[in-house]
C-alpha positions, 0 to 999 in steps of 0.5 A: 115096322119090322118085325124084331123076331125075324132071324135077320132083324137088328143086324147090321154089316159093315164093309171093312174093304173090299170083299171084307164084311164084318156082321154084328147084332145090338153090338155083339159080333157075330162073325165075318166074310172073306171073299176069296181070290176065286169069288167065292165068299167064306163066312166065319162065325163069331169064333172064326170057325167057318160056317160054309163057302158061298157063291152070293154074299147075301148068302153068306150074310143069312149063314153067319147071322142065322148060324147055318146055311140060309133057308130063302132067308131074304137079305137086303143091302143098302149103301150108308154114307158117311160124311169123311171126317173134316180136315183139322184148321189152324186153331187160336193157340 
């Protein structure tokens, strides 16, 4: 059982594309990452002001969901496939 008091507890990331993640908590955004060109990630709060450049994306990742830089916060990532949708067949019209 996780506890629902610890800072990263209840958030979720979403990979929009490639070095693009979306962070939110029970629906509410809480901000975005941004890898760039050069392999670093900046993170951006909910407002899009940036709360700080990082080399890891975990570290990114504790900085928007904690509002500041992290403290040895420990993030951990999992893969979450989704089926694709199935291709729409002739129907009885």
């Amino acid at each position: 059982m996780v506890s629902s008091d610890r800072p990263g507890a209840g958030v979720v990331w979403a990979r929009v594309e490639e070095g693009f993640h979306v962070g939110s908590r029970m629906g509410v955004f809480l901000g975005y990452i941004d890898r760039q060109p050069d392999g670093v990630f900046l993170a951006y709060d909910g407002a899009s002001r940036v709360v700080g450049r990082f080399r890891a994306l975990t570290a990114a990742m504790a900085a928007v969901t904690n509002g500041q830089p992290p403290h040895d916060e420990v993030i951990t990532l999992e893969q979450v496939r989704v089926p694709a949708p199935r291709p729409i067949t002739g129907g009885d019209r």
